[in-house]
VEXDREN-2710 file (C-alpha; in Angstrom, 1 decimal):
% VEXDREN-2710
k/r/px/py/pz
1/UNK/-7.6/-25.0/35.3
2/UNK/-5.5/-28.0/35.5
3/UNK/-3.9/-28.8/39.1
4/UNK/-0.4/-28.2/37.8
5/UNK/-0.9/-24.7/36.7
6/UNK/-2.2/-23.8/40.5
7/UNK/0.7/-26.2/42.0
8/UNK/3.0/-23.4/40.0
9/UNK/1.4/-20.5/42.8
10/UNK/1.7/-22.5/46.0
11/UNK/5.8/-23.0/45.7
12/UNK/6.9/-19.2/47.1
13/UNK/10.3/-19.5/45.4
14/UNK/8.4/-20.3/41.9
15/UNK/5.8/-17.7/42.4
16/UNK/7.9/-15.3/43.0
17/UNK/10.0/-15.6/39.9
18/UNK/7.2/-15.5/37.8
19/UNK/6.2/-12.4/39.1
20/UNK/9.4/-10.4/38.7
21/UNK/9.9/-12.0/35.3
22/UNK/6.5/-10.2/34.1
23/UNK/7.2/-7.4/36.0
24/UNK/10.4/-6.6/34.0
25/UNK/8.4/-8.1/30.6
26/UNK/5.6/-5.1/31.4
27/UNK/8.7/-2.3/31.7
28/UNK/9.8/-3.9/28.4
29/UNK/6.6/-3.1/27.0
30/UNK/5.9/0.6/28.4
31/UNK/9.1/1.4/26.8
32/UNK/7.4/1.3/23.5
33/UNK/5.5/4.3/24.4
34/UNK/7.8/6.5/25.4
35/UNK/9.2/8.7/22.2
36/UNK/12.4/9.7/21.2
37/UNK/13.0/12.9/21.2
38/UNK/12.3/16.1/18.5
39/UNK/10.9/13.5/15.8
40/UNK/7.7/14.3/14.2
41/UNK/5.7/11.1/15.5
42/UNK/2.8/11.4/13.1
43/UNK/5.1/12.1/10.1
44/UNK/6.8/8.7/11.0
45/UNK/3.9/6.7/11.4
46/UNK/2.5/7.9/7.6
47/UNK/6.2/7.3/6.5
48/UNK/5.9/3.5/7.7
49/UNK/2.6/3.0/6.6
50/UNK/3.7/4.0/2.8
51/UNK/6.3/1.8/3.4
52/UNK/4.8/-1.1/4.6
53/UNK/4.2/-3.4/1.7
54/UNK/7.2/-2.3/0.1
55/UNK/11.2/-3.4/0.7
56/UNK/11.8/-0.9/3.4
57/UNK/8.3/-2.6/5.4
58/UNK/10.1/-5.9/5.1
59/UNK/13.3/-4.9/6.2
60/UNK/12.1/-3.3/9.6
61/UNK/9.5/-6.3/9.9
62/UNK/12.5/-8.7/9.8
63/UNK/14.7/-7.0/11.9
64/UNK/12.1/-6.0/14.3
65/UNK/10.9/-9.4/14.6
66/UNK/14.2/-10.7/15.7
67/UNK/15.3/-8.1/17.6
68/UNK/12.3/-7.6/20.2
69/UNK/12.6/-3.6/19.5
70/UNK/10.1/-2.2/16.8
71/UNK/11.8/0.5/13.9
72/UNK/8.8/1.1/12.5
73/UNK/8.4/4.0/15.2
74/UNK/10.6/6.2/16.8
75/UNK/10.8/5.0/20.6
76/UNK/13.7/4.7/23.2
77/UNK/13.8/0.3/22.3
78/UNK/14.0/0.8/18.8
79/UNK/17.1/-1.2/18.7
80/UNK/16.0/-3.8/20.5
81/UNK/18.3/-6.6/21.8
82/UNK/19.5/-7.1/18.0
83/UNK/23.1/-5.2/19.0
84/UNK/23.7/-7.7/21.5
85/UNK/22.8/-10.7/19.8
86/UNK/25.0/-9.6/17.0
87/UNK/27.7/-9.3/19.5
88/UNK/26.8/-12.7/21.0
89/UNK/27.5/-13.9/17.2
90/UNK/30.5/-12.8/16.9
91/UNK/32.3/-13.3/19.8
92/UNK/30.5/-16.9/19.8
93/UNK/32.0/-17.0/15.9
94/UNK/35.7/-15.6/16.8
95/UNK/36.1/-18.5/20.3
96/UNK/35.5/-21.2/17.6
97/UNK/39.1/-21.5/17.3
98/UNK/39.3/-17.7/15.0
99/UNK/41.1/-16.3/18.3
100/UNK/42.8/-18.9/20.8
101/UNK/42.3/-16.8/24.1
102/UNK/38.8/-16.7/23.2
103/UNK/38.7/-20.5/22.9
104/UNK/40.5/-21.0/26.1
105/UNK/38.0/-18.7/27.7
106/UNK/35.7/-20.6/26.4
107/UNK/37.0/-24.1/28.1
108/UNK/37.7/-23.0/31.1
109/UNK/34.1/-23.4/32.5
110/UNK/31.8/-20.9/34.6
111/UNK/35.1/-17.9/35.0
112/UNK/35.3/-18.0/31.3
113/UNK/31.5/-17.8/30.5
114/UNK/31.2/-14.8/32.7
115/UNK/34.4/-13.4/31.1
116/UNK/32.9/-14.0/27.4
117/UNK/29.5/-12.5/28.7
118/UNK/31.6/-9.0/29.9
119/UNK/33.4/-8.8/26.5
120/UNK/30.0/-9.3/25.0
121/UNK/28.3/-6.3/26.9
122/UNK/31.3/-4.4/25.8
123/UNK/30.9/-5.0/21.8
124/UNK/27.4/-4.2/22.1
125/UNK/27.8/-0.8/22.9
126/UNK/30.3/0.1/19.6
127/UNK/27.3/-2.1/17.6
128/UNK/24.6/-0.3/19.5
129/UNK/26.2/3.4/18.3
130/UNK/27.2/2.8/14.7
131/UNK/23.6/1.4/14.4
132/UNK/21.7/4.1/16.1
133/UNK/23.9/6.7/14.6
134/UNK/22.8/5.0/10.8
135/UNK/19.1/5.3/12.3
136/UNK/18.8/8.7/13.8
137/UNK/20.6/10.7/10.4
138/UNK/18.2/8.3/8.1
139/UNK/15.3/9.7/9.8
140/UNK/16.2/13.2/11.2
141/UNK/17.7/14.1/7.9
142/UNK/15.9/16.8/5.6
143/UNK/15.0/14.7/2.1
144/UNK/16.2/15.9/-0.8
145/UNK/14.7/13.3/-2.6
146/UNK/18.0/11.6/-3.2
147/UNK/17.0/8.9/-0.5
148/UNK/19.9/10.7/2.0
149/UNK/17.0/11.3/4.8
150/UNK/13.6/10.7/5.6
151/UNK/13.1/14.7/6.8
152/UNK/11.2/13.4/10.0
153/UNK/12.9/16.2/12.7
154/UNK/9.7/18.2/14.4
155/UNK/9.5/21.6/13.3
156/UNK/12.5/23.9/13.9
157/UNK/14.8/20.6/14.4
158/UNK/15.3/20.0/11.1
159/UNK/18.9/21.7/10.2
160/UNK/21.6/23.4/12.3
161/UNK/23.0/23.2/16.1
162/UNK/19.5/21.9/16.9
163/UNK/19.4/19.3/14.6
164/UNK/23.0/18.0/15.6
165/UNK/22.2/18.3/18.9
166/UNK/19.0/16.7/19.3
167/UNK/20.4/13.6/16.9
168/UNK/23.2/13.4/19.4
169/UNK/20.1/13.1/21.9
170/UNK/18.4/10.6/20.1
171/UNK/21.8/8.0/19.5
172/UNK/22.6/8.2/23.1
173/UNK/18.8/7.3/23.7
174/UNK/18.5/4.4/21.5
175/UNK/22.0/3.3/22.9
176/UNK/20.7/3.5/26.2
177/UNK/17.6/1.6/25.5
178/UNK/20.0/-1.3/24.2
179/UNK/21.9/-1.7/26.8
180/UNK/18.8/-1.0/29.3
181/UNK/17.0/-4.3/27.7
182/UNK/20.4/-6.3/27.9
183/UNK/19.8/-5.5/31.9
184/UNK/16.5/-6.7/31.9
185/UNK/17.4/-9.7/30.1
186/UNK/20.2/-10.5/32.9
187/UNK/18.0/-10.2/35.6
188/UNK/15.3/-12.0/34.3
189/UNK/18.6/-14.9/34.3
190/UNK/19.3/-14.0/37.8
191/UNK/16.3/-13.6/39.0
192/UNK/13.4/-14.6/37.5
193/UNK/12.5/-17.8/35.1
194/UNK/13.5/-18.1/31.7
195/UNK/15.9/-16.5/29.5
196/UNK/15.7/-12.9/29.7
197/UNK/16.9/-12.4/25.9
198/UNK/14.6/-14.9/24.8
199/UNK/11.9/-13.9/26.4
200/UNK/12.1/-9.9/25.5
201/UNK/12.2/-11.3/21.5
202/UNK/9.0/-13.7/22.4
203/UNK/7.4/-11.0/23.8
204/UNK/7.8/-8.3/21.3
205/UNK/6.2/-10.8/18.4
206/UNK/3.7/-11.9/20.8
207/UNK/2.6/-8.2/21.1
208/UNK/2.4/-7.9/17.2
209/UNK/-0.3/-11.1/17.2
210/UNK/-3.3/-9.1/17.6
211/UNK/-2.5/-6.3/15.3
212/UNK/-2.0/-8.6/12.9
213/UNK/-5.1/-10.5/13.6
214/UNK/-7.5/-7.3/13.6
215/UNK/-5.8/-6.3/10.3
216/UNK/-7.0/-9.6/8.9
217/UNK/-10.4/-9.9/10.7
218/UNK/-11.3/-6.0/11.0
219/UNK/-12.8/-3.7/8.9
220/UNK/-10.2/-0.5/9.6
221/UNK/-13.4/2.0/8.1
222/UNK/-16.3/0.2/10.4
223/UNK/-14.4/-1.3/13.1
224/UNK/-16.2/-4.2/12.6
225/UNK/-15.6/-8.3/11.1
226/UNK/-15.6/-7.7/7.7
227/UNK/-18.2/-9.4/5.4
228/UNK/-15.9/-11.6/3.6
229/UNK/-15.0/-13.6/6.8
230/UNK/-18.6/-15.3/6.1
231/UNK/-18.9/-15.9/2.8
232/UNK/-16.9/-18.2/0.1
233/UNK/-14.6/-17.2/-2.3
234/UNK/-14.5/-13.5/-1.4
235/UNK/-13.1/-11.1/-3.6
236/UNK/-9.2/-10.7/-4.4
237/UNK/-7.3/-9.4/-1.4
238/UNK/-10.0/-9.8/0.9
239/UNK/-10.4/-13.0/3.6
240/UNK/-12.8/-15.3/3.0
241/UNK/-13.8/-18.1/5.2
242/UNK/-12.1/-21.0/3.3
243/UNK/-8.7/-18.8/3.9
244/UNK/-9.8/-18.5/7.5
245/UNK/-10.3/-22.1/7.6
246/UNK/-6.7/-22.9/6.0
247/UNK/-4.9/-20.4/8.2
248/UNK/-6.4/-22.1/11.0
249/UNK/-5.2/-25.9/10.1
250/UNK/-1.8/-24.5/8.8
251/UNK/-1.5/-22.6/12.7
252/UNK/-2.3/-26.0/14.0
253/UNK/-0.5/-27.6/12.0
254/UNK/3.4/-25.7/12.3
255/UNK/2.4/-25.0/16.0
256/UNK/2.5/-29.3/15.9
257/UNK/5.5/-29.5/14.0
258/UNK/8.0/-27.3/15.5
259/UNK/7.1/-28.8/18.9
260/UNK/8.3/-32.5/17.3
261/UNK/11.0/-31.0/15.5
262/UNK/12.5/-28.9/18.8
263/UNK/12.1/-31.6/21.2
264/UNK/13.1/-34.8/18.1
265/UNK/16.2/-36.4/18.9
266/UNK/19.0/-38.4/17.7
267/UNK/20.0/-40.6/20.3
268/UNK/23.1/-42.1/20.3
269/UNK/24.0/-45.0/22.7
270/UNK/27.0/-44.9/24.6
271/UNK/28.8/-47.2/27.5
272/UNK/31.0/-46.8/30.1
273/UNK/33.6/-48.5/31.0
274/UNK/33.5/-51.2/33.9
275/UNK/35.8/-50.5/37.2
276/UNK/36.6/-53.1/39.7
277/UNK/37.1/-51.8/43.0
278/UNK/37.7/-54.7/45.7
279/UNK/34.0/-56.9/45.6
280/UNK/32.4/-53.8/43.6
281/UNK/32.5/-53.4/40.2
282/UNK/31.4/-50.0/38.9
283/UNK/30.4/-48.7/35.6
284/UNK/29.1/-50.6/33.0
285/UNK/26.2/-48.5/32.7
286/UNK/24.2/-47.5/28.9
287/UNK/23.5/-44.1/28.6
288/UNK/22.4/-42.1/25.3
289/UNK/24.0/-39.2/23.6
290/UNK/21.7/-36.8/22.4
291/UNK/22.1/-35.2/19.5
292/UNK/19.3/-33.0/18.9
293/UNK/17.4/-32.7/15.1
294/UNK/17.4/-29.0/15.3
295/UNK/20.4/-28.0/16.1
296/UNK/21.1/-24.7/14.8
297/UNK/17.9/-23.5/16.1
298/UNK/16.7/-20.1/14.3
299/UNK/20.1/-18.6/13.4
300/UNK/20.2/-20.0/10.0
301/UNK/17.1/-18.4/9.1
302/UNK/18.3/-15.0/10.1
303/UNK/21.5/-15.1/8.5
304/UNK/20.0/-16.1/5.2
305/UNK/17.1/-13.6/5.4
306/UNK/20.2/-10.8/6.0
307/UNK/22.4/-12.0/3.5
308/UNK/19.3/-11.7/1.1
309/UNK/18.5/-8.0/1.8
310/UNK/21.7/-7.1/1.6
311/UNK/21.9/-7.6/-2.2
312/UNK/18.8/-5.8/-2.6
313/UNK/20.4/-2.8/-1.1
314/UNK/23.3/-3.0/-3.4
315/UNK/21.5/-3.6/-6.6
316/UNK/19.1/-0.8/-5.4
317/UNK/22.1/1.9/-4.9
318/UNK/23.7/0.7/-8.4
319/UNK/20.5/1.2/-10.8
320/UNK/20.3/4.6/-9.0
321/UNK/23.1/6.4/-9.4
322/UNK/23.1/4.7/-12.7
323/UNK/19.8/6.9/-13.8
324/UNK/18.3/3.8/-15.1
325/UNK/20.7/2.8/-17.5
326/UNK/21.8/-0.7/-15.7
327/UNK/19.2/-2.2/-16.4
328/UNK/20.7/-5.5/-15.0
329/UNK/20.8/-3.9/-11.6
330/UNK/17.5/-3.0/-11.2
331/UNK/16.1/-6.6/-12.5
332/UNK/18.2/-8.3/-10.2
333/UNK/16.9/-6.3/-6.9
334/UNK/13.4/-6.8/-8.5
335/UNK/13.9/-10.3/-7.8
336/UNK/15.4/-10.1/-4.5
337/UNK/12.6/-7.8/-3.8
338/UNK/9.9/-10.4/-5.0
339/UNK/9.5/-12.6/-2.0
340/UNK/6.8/-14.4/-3.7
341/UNK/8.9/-15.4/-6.6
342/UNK/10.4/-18.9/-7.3
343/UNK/13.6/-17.6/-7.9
344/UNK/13.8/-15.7/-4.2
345/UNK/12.8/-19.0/-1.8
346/UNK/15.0/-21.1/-4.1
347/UNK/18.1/-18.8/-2.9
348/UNK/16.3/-18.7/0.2
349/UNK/16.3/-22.2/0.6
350/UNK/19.9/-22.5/-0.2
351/UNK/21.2/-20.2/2.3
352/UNK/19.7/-22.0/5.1
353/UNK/20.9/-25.1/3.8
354/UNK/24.6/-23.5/4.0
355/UNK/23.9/-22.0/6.9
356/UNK/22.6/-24.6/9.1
357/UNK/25.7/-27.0/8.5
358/UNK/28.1/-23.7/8.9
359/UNK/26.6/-22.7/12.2
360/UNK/26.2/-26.2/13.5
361/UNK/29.9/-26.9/12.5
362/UNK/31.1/-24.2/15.0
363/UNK/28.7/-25.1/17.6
364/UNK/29.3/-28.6/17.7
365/UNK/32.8/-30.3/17.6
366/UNK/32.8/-34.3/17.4
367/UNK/36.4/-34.6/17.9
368/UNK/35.5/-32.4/20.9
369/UNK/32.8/-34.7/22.0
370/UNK/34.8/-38.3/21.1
371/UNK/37.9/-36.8/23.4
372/UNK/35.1/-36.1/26.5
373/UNK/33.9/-39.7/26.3
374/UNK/37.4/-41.0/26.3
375/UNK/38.5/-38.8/29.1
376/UNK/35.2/-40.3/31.1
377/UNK/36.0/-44.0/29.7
378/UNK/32.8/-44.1/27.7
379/UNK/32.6/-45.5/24.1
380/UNK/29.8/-46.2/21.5
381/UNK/29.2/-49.7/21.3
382/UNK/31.2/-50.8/18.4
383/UNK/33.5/-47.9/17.3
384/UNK/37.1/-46.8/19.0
385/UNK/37.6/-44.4/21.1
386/UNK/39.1/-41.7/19.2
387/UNK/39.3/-40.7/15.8
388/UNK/37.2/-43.5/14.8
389/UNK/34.2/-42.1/17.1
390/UNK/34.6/-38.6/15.6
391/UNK/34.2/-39.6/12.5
392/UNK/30.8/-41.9/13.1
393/UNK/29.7/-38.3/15.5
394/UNK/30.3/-36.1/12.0
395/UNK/28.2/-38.6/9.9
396/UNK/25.5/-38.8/12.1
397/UNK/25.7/-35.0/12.2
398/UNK/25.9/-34.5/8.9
399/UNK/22.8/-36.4/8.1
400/UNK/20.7/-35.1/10.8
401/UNK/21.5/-31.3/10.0
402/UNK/19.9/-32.2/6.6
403/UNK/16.9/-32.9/8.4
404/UNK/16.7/-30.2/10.3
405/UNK/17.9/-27.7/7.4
406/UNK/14.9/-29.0/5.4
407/UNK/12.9/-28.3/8.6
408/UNK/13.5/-25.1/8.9
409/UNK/13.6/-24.2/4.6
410/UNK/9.8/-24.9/5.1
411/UNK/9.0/-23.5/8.2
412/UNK/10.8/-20.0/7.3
413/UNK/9.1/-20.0/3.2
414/UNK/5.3/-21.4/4.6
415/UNK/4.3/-17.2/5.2
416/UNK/6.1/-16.6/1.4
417/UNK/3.9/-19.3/0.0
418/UNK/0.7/-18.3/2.1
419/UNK/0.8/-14.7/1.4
420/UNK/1.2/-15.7/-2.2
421/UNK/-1.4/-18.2/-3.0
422/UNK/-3.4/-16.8/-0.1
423/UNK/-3.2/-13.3/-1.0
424/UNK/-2.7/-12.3/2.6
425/UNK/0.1/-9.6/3.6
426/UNK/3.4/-10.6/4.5
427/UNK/3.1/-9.1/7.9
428/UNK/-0.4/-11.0/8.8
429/UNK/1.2/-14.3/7.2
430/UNK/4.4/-14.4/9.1
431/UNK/2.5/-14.7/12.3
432/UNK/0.6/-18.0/11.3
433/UNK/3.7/-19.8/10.3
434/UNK/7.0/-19.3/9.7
435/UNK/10.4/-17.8/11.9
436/UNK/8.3/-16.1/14.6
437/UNK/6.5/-18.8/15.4
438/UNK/9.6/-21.4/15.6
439/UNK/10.9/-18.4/18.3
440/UNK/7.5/-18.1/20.0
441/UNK/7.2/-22.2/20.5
442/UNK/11.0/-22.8/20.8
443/UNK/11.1/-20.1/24.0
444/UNK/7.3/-21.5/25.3
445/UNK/9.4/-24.8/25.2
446/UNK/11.9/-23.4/27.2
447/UNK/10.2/-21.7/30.1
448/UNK/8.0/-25.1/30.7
449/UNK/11.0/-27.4/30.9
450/UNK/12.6/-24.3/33.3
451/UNK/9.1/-24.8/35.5
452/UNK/9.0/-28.4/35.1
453/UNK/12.4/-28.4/36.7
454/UNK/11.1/-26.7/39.8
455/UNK/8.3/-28.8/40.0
456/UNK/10.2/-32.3/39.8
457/UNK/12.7/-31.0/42.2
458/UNK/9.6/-30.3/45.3
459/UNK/8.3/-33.7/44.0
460/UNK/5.6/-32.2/42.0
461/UNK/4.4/-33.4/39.1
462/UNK/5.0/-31.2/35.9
463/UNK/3.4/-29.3/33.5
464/UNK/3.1/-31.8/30.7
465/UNK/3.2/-34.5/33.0
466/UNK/-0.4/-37.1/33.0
END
């Protein structure tokens, strides 16, 4: 074990945060196991296992993965933190100038932040309901075959008071689940390392790694490696060792680029202005403005995935209450459905493109940043102060977005591609590249520079340090 790693247990301060930080991790976790109420359990885990490969699978994959929580069964974190990152969105979205006391809240430093944090706990709450309400009557209610409900109450639940009653139950639950992980998150913050939020959504993909490595490795009748893994050029569907052997190098080989790509830079230089005071002269310094590669970080991806199933939804609902006759409909959610198609990562691909310039537009303002170095009597080497700075800040943004839109295009299709050519489920595939891994690596990024920071400031050396 490398000295830095015990250095980590002999600062109290540092130990100590560590350990509350997996404490509340661990409650996270047990939380999984504990039911929600008057659902049929084994009806829902046959329900998700038909499901699985089809649109319905990949909708609760995706927004499980994101979300930390796990819809696939019916427990008290269901939700997950996905209310309150949608409310982060949008209050994040409407204090980018949509509403002005927002954007004054936003500017007036650490009383605003905790002001915008308080108006975000509030929206989740609203979110949280509407979607736990959408949930519970999905699966409580009896199916008529219509697609209404999934008919998954426990016996004598099922219709009437009881059934009213115990759905009430069951929204309040997941609702207080929510807002119970949005806790844990805060006081990981306060009192432990890391981000909380980050670090729930880590650790809920984390958990699905090994699940998703014994359904590739395992034989589910035998419990043992299947036969495949040793041979060459096993049969279809099956893992051979050549696949083995690329899933391995392609691991490697995203686990290596999303480290460059989260840490590359754009540096810009920058100079500050010289001040004569009596004998002294001060400033005149160079510095760098960093502007980094990956900007956006992992929001484009889940906005395009989302805008994506949406359509599917709505062509769905169309050829259906058509009976069949647009025909139109059903082709075009076909092909939404078709993750493996050409004509699905192309749109994919798009989507990110749009929205990693629309997300780093609102996130980063150059006139912003030109009227902060002006204020501080910086300037870049060669350009005015001013207007003339903003406009070099939005080139050099716009051309490193498309890097970093292209970046992530082919880190969130690799798992589309592999489970295609591959023939490895989507669910085993999007752990060996892809979105969860850029959140995995981006958050493990993170927590070290958090840890380094500790160990600098005790005149340790760090983590990555030789």
């Amino acid at each position: 074990m490398p000295d830095q790693l015990l250095t980590i247990f002999k600062i109290p301060e540092l130990r100590k945060k560590i350990l509350i930080t997996l404490i509340f991790l661990a409650v996270y976790r047990i939380g999984y196991y504990v039911p929600l109420p008057a659902i049929d359990q084994v009806k829902m885990a046959e329900k998700m296992q038909q499901a699985q490969s089809g649109a319905l699978g990949q909708v609760l994959g995706f927004v499980s993965q994101f979300s930390g929580g796990n819809l696939s069964t019916a427990c008290i974190f269901s939700l997950g933190i996905m209310p309150y990152i949608s409310a982060s969105i949008i209050i994040q979205l409407l204090s980018s100038g949509v509403l002005p006391s927002l954007e004054r809240l936003r500017k007036e430093g650490e009383a605003g932040r905790k002001k915008i944090n308080e108006l975000t706990r509030y929206l989740t709450v609203p979110i949280c309901l509407i979607q736990a309400v959408m949930i519970v009557q999905t699966v409580m209610k009896p199916d008529d075959g219509m697609g209404g409900g999934m008919g998954l109450a426990a016996s004598g639940y099922g219709e009437g008071f009881d059934l009213w009653w115990f759905g009430f139950v069951a929204v309040v639950t997941l609702t207080a689940g929510t807002v119970f992980l949005m806790w844990l998150g805060e006081q990981i913050d306060e009192y432990g390392i890391g981000n909380g939020i980050s670090l729930i959504i880590m650790a809920g993909i984390v958990a699905r790694i090994p699940d998703a490595t014994n359904s590739l490795l395992m034989d589910s009748v035998t419990g043992r490696l299947k036969e495949s893994v040793f041979t060459l050029g096993g049969a279809t569907g099956d893992i051979s060792f050549e696949k083995l052997l690329v899933l391995l190098v392609l691991f490697v080989t995203v686990v290596v680029g999303v480290i460059a790509m989260t840490k590359a830079q754009r540096r810009i230089p920058t100079q500050s202005a010289k001040h004569v005071r009596g004998r002294r002269v001060y400033g005149g310094t160079r510095q760098f403005l960093p502007m980094k590669v990956n900007a956006a970080g992992v929001m484009p991806v889940i906005f395009a995935s989302t805008l994506l199933i949406l359509p599917y939804f709505l062509f769905n609902i169309l050829y259906s209450a058509s009976d069949g006759t647009l025909g139109w409909a059903g082709t075009l959610a076909n092909v939404l459905q078709n993750h493996r198609g050409w004509v699905y990562n192309l749109l994919y691909v798009v989507m990110i493109y749009v929205f990693t310039y629309f997300w780093v537009a609102i996130t980063f303002n150059p006139k912003e940043i030109a009227d902060n170095l002006k204020d501080h009597g910086s300037f870049i080497p060669g350009y005015r102060p001013g207007k003339k700075t903003a406009d070099y800040l939005e080139r050099v943004l716009m051309r490193v977005t498309f890097v970093g839109a292209a970046f992530l295009a082919v880190i969130a299709i690799i798992p589309n591609v592999v489970s295609s050519e591959l023939e490895i489920p989507p669910q085993v595939a999007s752990f060996y590249g892809g979105t969860g891994l850029l959140i995995v690596i981006s958050v493990a990024l993170d927590l070290v520079q958090k840890i380094n920071s500790h160990l600098v400031m005790r005149n340790y050396p760090g983590l990555t340090d030789e």
